[in-house]
Backbone as numpy.savetxt, mean C-alpha at the origin, in Angstrom:
# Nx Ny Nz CAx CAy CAz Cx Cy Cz
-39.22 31.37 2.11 -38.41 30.26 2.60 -37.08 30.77 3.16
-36.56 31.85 2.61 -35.35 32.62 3.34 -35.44 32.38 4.35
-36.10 33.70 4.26 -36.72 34.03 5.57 -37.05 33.04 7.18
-37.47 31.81 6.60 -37.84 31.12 7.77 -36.51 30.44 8.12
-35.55 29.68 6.90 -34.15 29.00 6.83 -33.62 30.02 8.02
-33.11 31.47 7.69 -32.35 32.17 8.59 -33.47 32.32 10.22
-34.39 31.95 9.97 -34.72 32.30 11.41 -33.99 31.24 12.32
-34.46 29.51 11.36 -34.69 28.64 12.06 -32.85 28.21 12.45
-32.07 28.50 11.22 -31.25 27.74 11.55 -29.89 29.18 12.29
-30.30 30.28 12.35 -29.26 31.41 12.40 -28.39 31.84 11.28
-27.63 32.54 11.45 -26.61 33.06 10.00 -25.54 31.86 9.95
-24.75 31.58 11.13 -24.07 30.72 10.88 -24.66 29.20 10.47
-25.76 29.25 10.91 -26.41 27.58 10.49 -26.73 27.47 8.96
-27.36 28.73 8.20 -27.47 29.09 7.00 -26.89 29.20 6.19
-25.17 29.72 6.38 -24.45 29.34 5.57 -23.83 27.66 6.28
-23.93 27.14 6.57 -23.66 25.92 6.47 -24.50 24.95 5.62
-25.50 24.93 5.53 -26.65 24.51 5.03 -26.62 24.90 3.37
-26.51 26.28 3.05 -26.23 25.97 1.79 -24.77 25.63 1.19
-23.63 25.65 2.31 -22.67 24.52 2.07 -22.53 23.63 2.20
-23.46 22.68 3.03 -23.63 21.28 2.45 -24.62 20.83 1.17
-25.30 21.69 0.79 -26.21 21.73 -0.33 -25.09 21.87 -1.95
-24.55 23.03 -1.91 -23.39 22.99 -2.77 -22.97 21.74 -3.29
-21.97 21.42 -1.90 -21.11 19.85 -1.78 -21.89 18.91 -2.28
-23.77 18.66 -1.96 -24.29 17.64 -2.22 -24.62 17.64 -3.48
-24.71 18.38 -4.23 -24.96 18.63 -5.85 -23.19 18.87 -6.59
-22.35 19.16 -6.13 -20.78 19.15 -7.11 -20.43 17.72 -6.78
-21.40 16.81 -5.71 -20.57 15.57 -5.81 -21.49 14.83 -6.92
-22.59 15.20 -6.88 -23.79 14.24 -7.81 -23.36 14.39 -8.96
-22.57 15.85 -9.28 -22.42 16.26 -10.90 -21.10 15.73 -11.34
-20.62 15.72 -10.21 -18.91 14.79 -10.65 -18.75 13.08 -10.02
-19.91 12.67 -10.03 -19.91 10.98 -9.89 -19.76 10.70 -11.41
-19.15 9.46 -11.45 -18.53 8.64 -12.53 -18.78 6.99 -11.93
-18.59 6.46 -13.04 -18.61 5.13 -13.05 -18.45 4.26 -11.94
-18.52 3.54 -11.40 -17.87 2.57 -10.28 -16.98 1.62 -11.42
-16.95 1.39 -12.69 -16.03 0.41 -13.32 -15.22 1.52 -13.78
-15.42 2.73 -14.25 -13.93 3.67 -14.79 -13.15 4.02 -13.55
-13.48 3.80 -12.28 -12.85 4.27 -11.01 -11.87 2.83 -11.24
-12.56 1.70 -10.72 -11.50 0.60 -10.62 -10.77 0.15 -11.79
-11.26 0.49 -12.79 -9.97 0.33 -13.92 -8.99 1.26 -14.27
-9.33 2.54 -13.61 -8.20 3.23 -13.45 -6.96 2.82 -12.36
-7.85 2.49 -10.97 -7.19 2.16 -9.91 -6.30 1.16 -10.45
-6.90 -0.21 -11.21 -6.34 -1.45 -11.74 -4.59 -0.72 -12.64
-5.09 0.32 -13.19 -4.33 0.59 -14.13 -2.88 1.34 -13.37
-2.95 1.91 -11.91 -2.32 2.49 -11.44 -1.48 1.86 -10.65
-2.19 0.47 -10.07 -1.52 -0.40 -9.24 -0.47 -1.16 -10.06
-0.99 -1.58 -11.34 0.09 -2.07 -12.54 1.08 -1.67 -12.61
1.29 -0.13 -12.54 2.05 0.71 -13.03 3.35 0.58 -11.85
2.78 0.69 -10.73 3.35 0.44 -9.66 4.41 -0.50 -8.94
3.87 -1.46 -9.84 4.08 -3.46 -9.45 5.76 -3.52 -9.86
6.24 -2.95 -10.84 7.72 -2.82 -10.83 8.64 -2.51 -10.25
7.41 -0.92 -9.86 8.55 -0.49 -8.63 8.89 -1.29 -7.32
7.32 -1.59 -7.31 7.20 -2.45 -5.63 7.86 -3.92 -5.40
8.79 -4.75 -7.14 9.11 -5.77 -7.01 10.50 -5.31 -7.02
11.08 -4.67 -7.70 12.37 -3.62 -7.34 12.27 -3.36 -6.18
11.83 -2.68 -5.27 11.83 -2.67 -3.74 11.98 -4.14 -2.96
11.21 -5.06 -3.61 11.64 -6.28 -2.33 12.54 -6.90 -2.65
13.12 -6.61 -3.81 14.62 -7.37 -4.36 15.34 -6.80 -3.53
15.68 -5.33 -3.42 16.33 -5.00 -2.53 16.18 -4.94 -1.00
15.18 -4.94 -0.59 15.19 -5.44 1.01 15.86 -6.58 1.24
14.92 -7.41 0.13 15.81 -8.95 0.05 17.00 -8.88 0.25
18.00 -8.26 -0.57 19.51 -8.07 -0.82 19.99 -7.75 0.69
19.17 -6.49 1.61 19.97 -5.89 2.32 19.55 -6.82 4.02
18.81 -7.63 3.50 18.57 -8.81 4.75 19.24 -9.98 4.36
19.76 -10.13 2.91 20.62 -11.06 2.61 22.26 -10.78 3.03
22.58 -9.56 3.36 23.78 -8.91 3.67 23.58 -9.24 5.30
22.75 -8.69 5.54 22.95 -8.57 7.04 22.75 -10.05 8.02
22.14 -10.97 7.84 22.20 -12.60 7.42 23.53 -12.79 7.75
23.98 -12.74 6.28 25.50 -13.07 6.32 26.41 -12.96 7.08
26.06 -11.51 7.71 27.05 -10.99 9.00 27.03 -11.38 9.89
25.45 -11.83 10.49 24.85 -12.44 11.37 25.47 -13.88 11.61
25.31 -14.34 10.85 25.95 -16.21 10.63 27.27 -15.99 10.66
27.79 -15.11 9.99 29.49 -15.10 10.46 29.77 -15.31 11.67
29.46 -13.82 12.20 29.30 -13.98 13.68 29.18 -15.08 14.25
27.99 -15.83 13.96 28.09 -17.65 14.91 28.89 -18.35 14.47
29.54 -18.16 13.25 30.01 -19.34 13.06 31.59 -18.66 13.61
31.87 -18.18 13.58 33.66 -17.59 13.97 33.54 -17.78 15.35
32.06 -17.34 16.20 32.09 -17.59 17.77 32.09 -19.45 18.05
31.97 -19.82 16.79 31.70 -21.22 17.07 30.50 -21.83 17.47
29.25 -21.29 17.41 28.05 -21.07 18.17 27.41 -22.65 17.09
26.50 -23.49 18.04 26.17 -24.32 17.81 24.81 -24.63 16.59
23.82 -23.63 16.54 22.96 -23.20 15.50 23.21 -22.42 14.79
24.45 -22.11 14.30 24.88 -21.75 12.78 23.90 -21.83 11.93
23.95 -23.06 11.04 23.10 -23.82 10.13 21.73 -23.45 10.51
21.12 -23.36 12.12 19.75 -22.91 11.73 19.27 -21.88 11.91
20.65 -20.49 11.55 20.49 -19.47 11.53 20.43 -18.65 10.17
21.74 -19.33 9.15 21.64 -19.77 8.17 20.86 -20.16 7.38
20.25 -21.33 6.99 18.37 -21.57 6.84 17.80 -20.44 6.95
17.57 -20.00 7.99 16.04 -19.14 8.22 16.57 -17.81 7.27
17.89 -17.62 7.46 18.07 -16.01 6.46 17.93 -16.13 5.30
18.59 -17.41 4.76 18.45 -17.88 3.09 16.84 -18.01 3.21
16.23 -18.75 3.16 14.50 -19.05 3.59 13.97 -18.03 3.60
14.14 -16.71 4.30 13.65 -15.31 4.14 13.95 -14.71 2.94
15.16 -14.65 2.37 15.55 -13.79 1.01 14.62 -14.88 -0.02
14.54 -15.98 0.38 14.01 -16.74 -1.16 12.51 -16.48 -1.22
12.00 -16.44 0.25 10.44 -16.34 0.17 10.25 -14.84 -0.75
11.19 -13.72 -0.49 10.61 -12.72 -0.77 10.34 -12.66 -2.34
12.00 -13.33 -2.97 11.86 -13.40 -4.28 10.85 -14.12 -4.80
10.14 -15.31 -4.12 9.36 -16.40 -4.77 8.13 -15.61 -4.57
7.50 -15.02 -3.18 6.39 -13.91 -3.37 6.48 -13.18 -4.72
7.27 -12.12 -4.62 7.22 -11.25 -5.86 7.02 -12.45 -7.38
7.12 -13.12 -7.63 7.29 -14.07 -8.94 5.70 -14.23 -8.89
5.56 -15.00 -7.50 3.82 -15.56 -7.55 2.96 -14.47 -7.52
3.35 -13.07 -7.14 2.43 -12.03 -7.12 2.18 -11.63 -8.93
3.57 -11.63 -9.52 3.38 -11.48 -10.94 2.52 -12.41 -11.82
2.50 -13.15 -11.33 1.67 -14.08 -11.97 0.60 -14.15 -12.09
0.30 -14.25 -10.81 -1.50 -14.23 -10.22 -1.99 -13.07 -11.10
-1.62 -11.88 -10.78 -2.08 -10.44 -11.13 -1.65 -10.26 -12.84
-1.43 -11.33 -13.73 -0.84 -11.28 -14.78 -0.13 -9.91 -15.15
0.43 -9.30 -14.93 1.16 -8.05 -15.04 3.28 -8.72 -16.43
């Protein structure tokens, strides 16, 4: 069977061949669960969820700053949609906080 493998496939085709053969048996021997994969995953995303609600507090914060500056601006120019510039920045910082709350929840974390 060598023998015919190296005819048919050449040296370089031969060692490819028993390197995909390798690969196809170290993956069969290191498969695991499909439920210990996602409860690890479950377990990693958890872990995560603090950091990632700490992160939108602060985006929140730094679009709540910049908002502010923003609406200054109209309102010192005297600009007529103040108020519904105002709205939409407050409305953005609250959605983010009220996301993060409803994400905790849902995901009981």
């Amino acid at each position: 069977m060598r023998g015919r493998a190296r005819k048919c496939f050449g040296r370089g085709g031969y060692a490819l061949l028993l390197t995909l053969q390798g690969m196809l048996v170290s993956g069969l021997l290191l498969a695991q669960d499909g439920n210990a994969g996602i409860n690890q995953a479950t377990s990693t995303v958890k872990g995560y969820f603090d950091a990632g609600v700490s992160l939108m507090y602060a985006i929140g914060a730094l679009l709540g700053l910049v908002g502010a500056v923003k609406v200054y601006q109209k309102w010192s120019q005297h600009d007529h949609d103040t108020a519904k510039a105002a709205s939409s920045w407050f409305g953005a910082c609250i959605f983010l906080v009220v996301v993060a709350t409803i994400l905790r929840t849902f995901y009981g974390i």
